[in-house]
Backbone bond lengths (Angstrom), bond angles and torsions (degrees), N, CA, C in turn:
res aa  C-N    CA-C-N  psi(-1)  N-CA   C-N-CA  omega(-1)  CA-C   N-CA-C  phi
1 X - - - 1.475 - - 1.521 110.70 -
2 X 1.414 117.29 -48.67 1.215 108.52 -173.80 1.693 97.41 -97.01
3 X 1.108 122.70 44.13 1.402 141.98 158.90 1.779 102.28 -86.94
4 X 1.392 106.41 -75.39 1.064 133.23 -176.66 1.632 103.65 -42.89
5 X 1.496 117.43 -72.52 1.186 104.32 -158.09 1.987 111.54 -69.94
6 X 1.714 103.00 -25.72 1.485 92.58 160.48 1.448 136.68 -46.96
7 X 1.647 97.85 -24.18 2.073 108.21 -175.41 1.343 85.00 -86.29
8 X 1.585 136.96 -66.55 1.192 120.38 -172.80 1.829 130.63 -33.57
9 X 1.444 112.29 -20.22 1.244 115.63 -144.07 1.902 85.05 -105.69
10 X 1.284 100.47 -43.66 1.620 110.04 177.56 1.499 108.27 -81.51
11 X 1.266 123.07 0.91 1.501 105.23 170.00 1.692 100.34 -111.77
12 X 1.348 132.84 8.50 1.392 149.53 161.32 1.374 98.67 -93.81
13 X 1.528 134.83 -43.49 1.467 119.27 162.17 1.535 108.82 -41.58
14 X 1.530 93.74 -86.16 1.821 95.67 -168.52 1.835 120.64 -42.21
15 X 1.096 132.99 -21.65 1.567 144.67 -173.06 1.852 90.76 -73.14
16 X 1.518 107.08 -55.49 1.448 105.77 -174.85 1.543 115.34 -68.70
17 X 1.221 122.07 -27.06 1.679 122.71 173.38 1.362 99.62 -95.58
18 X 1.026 131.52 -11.95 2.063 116.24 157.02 0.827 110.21 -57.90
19 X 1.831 123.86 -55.50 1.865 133.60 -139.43 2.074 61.55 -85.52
20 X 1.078 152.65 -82.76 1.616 128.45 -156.78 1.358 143.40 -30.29
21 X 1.728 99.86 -40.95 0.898 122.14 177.90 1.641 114.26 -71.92
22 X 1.246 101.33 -24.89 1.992 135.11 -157.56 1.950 91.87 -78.89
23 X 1.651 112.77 -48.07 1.143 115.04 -155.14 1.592 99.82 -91.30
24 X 1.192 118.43 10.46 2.278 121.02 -173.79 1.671 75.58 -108.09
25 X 1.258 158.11 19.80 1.087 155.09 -154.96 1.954 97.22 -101.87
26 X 1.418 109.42 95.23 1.808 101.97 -149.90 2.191 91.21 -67.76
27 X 1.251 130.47 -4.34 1.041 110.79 -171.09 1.978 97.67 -81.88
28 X 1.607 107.00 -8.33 1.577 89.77 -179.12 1.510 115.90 -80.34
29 X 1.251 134.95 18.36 1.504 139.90 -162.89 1.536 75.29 -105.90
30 X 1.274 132.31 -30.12 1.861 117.89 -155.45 2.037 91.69 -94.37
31 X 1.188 123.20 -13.72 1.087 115.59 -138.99 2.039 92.55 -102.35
32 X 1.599 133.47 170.39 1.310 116.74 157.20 1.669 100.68 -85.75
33 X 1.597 103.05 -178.91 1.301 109.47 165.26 1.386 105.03 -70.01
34 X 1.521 139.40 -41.29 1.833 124.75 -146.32 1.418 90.61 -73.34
35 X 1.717 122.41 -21.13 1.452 104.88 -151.33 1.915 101.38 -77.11
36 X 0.989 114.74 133.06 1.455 127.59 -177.03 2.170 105.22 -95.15
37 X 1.053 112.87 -28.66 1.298 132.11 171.76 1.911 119.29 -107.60
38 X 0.913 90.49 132.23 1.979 97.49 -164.29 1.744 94.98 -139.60
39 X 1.514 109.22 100.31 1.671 109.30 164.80 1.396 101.75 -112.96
40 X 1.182 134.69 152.43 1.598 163.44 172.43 1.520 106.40 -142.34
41 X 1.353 88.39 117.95 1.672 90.29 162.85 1.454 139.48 24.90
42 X 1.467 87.85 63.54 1.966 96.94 -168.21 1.284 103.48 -99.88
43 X 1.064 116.17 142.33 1.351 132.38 -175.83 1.667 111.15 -142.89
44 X 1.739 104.91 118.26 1.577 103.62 174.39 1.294 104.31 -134.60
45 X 1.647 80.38 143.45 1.916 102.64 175.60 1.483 122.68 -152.73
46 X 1.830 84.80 134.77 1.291 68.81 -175.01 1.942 123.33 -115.86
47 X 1.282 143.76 157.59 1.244 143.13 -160.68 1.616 95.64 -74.38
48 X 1.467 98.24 141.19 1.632 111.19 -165.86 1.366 99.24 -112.13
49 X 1.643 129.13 112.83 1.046 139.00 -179.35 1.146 134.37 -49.25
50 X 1.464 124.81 103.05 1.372 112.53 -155.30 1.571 112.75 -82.44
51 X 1.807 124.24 166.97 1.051 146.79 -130.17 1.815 97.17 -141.21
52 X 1.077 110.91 116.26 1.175 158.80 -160.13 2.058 92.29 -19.04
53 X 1.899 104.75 -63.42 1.464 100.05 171.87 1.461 114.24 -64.96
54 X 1.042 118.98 -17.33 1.611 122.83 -177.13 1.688 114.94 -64.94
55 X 1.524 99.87 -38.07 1.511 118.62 177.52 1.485 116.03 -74.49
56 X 1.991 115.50 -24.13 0.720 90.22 -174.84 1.627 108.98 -112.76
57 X 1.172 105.47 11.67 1.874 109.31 -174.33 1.589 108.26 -138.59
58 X 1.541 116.78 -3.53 1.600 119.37 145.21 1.357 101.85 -134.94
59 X 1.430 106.83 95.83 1.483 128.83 173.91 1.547 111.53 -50.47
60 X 1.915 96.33 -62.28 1.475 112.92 -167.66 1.778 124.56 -97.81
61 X 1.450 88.96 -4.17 1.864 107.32 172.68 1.926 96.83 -56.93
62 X 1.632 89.38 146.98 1.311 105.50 -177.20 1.562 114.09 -142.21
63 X 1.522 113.31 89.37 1.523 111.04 175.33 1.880 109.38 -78.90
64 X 1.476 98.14 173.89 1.784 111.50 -164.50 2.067 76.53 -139.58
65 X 1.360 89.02 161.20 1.142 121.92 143.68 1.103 142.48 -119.64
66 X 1.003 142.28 101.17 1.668 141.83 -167.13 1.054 131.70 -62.98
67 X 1.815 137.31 90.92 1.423 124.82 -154.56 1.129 96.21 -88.71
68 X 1.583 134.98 -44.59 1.366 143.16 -124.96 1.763 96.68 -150.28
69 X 1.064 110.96 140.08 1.682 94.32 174.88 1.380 105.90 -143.02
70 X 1.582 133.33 78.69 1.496 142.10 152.21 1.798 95.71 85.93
71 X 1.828 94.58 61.78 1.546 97.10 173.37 1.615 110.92 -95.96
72 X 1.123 118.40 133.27 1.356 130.06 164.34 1.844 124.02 -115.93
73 X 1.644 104.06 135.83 1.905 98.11 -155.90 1.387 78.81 -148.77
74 X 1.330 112.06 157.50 1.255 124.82 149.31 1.676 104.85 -123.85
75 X 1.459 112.05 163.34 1.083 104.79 -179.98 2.274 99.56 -147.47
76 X 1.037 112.75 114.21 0.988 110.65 -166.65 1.549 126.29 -86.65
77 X 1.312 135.83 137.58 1.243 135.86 -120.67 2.113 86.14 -85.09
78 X 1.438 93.68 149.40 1.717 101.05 -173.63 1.500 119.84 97.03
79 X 1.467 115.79 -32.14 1.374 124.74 -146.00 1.664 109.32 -100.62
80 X 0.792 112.77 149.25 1.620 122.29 -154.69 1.912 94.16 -105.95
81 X 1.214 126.96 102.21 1.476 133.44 -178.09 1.236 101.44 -86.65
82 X 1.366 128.01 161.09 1.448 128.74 -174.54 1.813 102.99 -145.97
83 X 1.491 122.55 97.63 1.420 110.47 -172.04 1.534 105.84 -107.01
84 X 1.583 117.92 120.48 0.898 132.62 170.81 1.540 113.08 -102.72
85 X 1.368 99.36 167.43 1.495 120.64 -176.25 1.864 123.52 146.42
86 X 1.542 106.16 148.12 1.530 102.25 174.68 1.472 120.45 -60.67
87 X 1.576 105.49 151.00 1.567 100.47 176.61 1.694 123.25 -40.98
88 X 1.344 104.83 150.82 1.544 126.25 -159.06 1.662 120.27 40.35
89 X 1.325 99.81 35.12 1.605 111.14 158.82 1.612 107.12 -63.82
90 X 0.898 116.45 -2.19 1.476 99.02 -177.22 1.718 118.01 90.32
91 X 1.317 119.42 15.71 1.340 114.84 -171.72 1.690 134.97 -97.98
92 X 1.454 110.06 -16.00 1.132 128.90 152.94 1.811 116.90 -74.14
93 X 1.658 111.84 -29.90 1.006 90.06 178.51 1.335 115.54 -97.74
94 X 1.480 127.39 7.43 1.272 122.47 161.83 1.865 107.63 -85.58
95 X 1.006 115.98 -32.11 1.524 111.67 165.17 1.899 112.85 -38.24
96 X 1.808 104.49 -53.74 1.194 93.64 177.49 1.452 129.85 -72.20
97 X 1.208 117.32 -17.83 1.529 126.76 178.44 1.934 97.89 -61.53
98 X 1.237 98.86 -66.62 1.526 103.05 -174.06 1.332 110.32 -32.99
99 X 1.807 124.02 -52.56 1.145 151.28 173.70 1.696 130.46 -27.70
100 X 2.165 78.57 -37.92 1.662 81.30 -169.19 1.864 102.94 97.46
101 X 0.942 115.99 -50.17 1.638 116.90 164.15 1.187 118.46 -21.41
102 X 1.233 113.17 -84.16 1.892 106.23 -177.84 1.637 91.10 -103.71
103 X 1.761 95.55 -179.47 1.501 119.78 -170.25 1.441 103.69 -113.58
104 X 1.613 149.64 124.07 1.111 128.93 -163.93 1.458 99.07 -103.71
105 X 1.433 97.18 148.52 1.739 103.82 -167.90 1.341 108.39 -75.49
106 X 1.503 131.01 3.47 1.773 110.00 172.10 2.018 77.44 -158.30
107 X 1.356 107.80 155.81 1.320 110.78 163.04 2.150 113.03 98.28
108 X 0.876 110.16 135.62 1.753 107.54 177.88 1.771 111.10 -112.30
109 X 1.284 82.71 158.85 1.708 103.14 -165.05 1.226 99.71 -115.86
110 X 1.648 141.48 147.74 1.395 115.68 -169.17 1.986 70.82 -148.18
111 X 0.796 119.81 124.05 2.128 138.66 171.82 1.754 93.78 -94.50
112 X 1.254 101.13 124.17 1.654 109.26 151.46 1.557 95.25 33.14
113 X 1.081 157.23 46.30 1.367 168.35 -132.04 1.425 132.71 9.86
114 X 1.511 102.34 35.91 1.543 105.59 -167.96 1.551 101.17 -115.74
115 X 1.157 113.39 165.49 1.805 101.68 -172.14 1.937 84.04 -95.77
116 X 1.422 117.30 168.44 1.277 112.21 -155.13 1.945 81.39 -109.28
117 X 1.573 130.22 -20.45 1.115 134.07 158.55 1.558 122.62 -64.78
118 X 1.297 125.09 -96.01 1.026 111.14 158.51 1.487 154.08 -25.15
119 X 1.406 114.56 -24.63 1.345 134.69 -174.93 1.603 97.52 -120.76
120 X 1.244 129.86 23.60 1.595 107.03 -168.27 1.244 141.15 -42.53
121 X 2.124 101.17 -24.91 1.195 103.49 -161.36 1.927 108.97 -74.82
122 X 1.724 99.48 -41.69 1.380 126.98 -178.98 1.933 83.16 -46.82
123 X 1.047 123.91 -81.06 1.086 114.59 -140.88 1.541 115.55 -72.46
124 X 1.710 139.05 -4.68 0.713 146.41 90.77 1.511 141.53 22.08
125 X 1.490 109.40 -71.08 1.489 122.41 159.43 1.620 104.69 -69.78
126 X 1.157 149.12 -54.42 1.224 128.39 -179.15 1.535 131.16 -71.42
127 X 1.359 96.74 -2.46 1.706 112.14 171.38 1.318 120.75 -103.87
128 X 1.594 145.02 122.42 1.630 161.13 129.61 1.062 101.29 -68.40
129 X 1.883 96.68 108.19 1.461 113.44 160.52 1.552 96.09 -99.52
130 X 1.794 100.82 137.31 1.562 104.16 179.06 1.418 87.41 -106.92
131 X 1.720 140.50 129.68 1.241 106.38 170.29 1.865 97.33 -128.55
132 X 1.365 111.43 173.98 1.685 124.54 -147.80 1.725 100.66 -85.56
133 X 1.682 114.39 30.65 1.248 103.78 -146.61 2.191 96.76 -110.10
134 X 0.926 116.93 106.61 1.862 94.03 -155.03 1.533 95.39 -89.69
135 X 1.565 129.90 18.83 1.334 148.44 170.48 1.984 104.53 -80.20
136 X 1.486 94.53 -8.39 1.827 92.57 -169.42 1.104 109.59 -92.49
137 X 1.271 135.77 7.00 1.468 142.28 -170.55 1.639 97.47 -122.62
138 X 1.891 105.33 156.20 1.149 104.96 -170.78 1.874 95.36 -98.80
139 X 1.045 120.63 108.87 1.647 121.62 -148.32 2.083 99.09 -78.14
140 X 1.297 115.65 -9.98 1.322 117.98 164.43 1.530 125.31 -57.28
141 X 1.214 76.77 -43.83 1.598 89.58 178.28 1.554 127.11 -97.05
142 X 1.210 107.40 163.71 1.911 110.46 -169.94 1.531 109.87 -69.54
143 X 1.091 85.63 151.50 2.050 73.71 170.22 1.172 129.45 -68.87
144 X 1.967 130.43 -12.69 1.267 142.23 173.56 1.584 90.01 -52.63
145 X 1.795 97.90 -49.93 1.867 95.46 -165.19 1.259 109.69 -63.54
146 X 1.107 137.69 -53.11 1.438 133.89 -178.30 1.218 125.22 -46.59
147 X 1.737 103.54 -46.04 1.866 104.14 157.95 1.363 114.08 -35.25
148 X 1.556 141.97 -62.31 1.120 156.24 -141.65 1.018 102.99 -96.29
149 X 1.205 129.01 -32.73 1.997 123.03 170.48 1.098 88.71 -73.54
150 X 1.849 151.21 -113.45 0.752 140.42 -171.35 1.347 139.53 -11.86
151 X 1.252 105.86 -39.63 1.581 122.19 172.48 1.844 114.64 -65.82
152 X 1.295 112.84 -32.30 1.070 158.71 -170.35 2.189 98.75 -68.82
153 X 1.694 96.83 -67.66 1.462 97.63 163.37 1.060 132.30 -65.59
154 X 1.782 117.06 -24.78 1.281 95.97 155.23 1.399 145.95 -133.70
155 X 1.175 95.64 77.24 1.709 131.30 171.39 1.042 102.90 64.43
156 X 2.077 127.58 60.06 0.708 148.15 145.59 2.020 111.17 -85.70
157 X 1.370 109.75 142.45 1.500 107.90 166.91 1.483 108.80 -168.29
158 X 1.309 105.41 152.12 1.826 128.89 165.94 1.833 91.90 60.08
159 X 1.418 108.92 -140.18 1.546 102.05 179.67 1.580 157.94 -62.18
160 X 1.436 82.54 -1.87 1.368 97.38 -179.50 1.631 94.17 -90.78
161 X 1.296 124.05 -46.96 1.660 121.39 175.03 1.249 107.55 -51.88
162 X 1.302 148.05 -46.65 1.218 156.35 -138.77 1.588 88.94 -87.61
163 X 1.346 113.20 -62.31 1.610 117.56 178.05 1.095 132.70 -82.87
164 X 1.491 127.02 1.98 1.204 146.64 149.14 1.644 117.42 -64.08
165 X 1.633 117.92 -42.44 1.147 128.98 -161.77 1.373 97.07 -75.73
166 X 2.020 111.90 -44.99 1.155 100.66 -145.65 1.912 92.46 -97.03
167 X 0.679 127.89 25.53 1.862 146.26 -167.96 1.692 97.51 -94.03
168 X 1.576 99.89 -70.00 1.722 106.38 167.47 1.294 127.02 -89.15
169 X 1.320 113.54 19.55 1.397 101.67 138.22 0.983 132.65 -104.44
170 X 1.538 124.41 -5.27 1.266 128.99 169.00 1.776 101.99 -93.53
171 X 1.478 117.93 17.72 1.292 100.88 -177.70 1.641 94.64 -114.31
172 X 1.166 129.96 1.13 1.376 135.66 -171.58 1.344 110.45 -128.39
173 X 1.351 107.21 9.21 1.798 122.31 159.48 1.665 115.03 81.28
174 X 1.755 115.52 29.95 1.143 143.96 -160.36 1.295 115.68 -102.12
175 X 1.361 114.08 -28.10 1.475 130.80 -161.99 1.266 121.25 -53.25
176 X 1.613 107.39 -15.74 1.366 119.34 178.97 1.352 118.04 -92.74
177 X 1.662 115.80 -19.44 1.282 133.96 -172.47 1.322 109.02 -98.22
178 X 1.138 118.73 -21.17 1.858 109.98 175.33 1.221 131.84 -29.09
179 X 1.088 111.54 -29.06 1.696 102.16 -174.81 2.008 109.26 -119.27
180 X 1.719 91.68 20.30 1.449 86.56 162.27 1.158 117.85 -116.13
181 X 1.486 99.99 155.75 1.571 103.10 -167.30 1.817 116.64 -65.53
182 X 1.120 130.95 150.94 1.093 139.54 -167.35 1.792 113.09 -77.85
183 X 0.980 116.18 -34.09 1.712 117.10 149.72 0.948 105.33 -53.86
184 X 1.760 146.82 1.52 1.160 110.54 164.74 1.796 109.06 -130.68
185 X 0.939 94.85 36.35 2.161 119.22 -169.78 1.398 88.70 -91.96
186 X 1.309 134.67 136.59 1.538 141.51 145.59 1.454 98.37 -44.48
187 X 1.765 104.12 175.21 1.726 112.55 166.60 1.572 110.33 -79.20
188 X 1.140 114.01 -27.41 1.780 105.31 170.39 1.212 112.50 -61.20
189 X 1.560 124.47 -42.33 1.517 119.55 169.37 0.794 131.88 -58.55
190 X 1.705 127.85 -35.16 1.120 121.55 168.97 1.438 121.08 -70.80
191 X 1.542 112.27 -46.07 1.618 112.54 168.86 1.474 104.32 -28.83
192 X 1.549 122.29 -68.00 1.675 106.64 172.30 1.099 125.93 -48.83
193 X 0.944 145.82 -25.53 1.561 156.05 173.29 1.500 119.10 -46.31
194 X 1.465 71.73 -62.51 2.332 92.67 173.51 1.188 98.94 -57.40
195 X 1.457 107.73 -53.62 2.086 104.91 -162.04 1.658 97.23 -53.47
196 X 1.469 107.08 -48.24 1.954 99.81 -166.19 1.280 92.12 -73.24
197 X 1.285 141.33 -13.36 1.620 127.66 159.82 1.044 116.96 -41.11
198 X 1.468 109.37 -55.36 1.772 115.82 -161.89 1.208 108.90 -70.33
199 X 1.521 111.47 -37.43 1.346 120.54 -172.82 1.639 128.93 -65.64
200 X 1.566 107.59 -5.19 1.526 125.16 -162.56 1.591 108.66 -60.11
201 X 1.367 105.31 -57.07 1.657 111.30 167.44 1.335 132.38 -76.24
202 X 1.636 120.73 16.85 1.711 135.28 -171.00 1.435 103.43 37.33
203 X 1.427 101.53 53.18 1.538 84.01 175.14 1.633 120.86 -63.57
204 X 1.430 133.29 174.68 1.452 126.63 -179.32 1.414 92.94 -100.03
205 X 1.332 143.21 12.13 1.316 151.79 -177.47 1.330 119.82 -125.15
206 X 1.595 139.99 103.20 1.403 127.47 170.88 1.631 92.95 -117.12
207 X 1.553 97.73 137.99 1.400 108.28 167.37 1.811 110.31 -118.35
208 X 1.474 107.95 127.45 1.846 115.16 -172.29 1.526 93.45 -97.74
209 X 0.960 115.39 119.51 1.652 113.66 173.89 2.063 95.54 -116.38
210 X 1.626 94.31 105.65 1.332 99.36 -155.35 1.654 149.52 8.22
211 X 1.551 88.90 97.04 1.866 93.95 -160.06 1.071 123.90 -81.36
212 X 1.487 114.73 9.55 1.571 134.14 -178.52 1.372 107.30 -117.13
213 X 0.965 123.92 20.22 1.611 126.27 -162.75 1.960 92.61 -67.92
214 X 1.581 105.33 -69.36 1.306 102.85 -150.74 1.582 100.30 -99.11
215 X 1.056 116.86 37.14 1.134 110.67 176.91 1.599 135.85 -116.32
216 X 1.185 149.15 125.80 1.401 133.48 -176.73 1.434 129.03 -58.13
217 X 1.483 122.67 143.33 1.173 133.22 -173.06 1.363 111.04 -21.40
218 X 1.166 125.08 -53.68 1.674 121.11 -161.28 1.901 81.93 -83.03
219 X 1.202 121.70 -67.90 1.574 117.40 -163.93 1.953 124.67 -32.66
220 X 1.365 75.24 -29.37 1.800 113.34 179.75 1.276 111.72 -87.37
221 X 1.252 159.22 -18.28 1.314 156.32 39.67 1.522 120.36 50.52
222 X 1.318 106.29 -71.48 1.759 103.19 179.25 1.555 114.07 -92.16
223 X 1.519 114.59 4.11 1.443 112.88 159.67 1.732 128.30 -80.18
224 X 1.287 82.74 -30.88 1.742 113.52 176.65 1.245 105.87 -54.32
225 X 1.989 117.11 -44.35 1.188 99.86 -159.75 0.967 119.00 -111.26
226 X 1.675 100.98 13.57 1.594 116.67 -168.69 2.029 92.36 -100.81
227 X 1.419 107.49 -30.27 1.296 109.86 174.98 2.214 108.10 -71.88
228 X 1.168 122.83 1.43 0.790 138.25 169.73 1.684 140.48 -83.32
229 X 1.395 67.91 -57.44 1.492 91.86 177.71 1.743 101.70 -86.17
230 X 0.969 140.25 -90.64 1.278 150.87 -178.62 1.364 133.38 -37.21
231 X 1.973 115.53 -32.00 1.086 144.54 -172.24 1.102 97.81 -89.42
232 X 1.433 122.46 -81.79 1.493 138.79 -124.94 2.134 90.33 -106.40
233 X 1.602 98.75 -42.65 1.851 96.86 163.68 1.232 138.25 -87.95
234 X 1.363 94.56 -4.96 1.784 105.68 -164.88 1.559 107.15 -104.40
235 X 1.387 94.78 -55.43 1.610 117.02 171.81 1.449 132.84 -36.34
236 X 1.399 110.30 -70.28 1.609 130.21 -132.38 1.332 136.36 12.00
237 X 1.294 85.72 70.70 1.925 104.11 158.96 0.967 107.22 -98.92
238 X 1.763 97.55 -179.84 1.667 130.21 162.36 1.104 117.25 -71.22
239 X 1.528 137.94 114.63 1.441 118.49 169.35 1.208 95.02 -118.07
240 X 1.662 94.36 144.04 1.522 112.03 164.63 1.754 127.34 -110.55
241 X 0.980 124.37 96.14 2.003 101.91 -147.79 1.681 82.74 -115.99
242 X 0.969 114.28 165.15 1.357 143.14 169.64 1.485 137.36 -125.04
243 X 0.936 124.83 98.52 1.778 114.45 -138.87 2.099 93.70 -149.06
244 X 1.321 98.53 161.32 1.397 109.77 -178.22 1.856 102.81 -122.75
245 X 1.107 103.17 27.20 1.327 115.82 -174.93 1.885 123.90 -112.73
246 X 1.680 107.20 94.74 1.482 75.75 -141.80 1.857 87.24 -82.10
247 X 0.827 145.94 9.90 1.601 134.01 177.08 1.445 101.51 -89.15
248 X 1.509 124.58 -4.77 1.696 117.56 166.46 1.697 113.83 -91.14
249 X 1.284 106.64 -22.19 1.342 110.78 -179.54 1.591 109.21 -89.82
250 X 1.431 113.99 -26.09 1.785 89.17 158.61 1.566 120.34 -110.86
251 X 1.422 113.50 27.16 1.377 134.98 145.64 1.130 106.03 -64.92
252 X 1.397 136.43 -91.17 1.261 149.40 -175.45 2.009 114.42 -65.75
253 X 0.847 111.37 -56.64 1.272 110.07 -162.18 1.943 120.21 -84.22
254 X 2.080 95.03 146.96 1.325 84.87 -141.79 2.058 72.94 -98.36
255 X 1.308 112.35 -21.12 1.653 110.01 168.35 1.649 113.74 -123.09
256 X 0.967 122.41 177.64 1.850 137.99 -170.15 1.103 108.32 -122.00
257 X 1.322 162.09 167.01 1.279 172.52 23.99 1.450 108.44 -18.86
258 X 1.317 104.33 121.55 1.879 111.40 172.63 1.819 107.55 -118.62
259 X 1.280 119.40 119.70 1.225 124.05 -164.74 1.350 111.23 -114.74
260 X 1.427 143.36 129.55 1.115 146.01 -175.64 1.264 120.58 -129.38
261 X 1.506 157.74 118.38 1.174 167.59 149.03 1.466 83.55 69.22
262 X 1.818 127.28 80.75 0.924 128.76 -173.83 1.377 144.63 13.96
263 X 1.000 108.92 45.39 2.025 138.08 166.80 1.521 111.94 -123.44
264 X 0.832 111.62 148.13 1.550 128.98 165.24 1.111 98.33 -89.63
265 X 1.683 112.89 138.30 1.334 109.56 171.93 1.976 99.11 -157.22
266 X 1.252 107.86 33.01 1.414 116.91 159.11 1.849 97.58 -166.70
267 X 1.556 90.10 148.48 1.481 101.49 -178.42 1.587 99.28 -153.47
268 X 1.853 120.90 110.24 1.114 114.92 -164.46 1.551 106.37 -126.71
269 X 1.134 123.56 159.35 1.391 96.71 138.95 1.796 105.39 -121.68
270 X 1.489 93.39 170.63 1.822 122.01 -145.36 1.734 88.52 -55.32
271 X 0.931 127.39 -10.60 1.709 129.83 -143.24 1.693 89.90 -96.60
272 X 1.515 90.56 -48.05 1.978 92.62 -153.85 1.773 86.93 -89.66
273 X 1.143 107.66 -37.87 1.796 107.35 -179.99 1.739 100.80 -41.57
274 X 1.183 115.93 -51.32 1.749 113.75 -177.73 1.564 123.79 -73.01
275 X 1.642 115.39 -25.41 1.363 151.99 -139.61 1.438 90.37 -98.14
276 X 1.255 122.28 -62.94 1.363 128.42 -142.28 1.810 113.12 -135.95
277 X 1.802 96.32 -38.43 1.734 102.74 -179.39 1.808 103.89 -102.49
278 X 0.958 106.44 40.43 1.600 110.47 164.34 1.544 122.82 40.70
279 X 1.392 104.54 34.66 1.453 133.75 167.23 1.834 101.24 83.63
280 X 1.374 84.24 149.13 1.807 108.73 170.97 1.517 122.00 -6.88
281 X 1.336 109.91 -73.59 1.279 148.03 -176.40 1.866 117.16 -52.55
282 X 0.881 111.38 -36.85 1.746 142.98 -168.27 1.461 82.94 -107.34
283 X 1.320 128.55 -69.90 1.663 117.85 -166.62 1.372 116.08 -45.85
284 X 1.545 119.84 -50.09 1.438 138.05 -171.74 1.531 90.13 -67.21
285 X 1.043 133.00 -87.62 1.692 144.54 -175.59 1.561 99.50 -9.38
286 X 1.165 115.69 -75.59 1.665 145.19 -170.67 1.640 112.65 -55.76
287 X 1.395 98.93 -30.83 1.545 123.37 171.59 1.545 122.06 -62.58
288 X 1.405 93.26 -82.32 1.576 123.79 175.29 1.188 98.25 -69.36
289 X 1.458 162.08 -65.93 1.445 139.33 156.38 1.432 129.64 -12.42
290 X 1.503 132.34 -53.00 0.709 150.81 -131.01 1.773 89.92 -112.10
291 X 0.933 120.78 -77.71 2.313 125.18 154.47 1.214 98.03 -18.98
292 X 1.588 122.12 -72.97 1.456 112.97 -178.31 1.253 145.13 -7.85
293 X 1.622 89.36 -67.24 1.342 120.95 -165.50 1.707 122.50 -50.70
């Protein structure tokens, strides 16, 4: 016991000399306080595998691929972001930068005031990535169990895991499903699954990297409103979701980001997008047409 509360007391040391180290961080003098998200000039790329004559008659040639090209966002603390764009816009992999996931090759990321490089671990703990992948669960096992492995990584243990696990699953309408195995959960179930994944450590950060992807109209529908009701009213976090859905993004979302061959090239919020750019739908079209070209 007094094991425990000594680790507790030294892992509340180190959190308080990070957020110090976190705040000499010279990009936070440029930044406001509400903004909870801080991008500058990010740039990702990645090395393009070379091909057999390439290896053997440009030994030392070095191609990139360009995911992201010198994006800058703020995202302000509470507020529900919505990033659209056509496939390989770059939007999953700016999800992971935000995440802490990858490292971006030019440009800084600053989380709740931590740099997302330097500080990875801090910034990490305040971020739930939910992502669309139903390969991320160990499908043998029940979903109580999966809470608890996961829960488990992050510095969850004994009763507080036990009642943590079983809290969000009855908060994502699961409570009945706990002790079945996950090979046998529909994709709407699991989509809840991931979300009470993300949710295990309360982070002040959830990122949706499209949570309607595999799901059917009505299933897609009652995720929306459960991400509504529960998330965005129950909660108060940051969400960041990423979706190709444009009736979920002015469901949910309180601003837009539209991203194209890794640039931003719309930045709205939901108000003036309806107000002034002749709704959502017409904005994106008129947008992404128009970059294309």
């Amino acid at each position: 016991m007094a094991k425990q509360i000594f680790q507790t007391e030294e892992k509340k040391t180190k959190r308080v000399s990070l957020k110090k180290q976190a705040t000499q961080h010279p990009l936070l003098a440029m930044k406001t306080i509400d903004d909870i998200i801080y991008i500058s000039g990010v740039t990702m790329q990645y090395p393009v595998p070379k091909r057999y004559r390439e290896l053997l008659f440009r030994p030392f040639a070095h191609r990139v691929q360009t995911a992201l090209r010198d994006i800058s966002l703020t995202v302000p603390r509470g507020e529900c972001l919505g990033i659209l764009g056509p496939n390989g816009a770059g939007k999953t992999t700016l999800l992971r930068i935000i995440g802490g996931l990858l490292y971006p090759s030019h440009g800084s990321v600053l989380v709740d005031g931590y740099d997302a490089h330097s500080h990875n671990q801090s910034v990490r703990e305040r971020v739930g990535y939910v992502m669309n992948e139903e390969r991320s669960f160990y499908w043998r096992l029940t979903g109580l169990q999966n809470l608890q492995f996961f829960g488990a990584l992050n510095d969850l243990y004994g009763k507080q895991l036990v009642l943590r696990a079983n809290e969000l699953l009855d908060l994502v309408g699961l409570g009945h499903a706990g002790e079945i195995r996950v090979s046998n959960y529909s994709c709407g179930m699991r989509q809840r699954l991931a979300i009470a994944r993300g949710l295990l450590s309360d982070p002040e950060i959830l990122i949706l990297d499209e949570p309607t992807k595999s799901l059917d109209p009505l299933g897609a529908e009652e995720l929306r409103q459960f991400i509504t009701k529960e998330i965005l009213g129950g909660q108060d976090k940051t969400v960041v979701i990423a979706t190709h859905q444009i009736e979920e993004a002015e469901m949910l979302c309180d601003r837009v980001c539209i991203l194209s061959e890794g640039t931003i090239i719309a930045n709205h919020a939901m108000t003036e997008v309806h107000n002034r750019l002749d709704g959502l739908a017409n904005h994106y079209k008129s947008t992404v047409s128009g970059c294309c070209k």
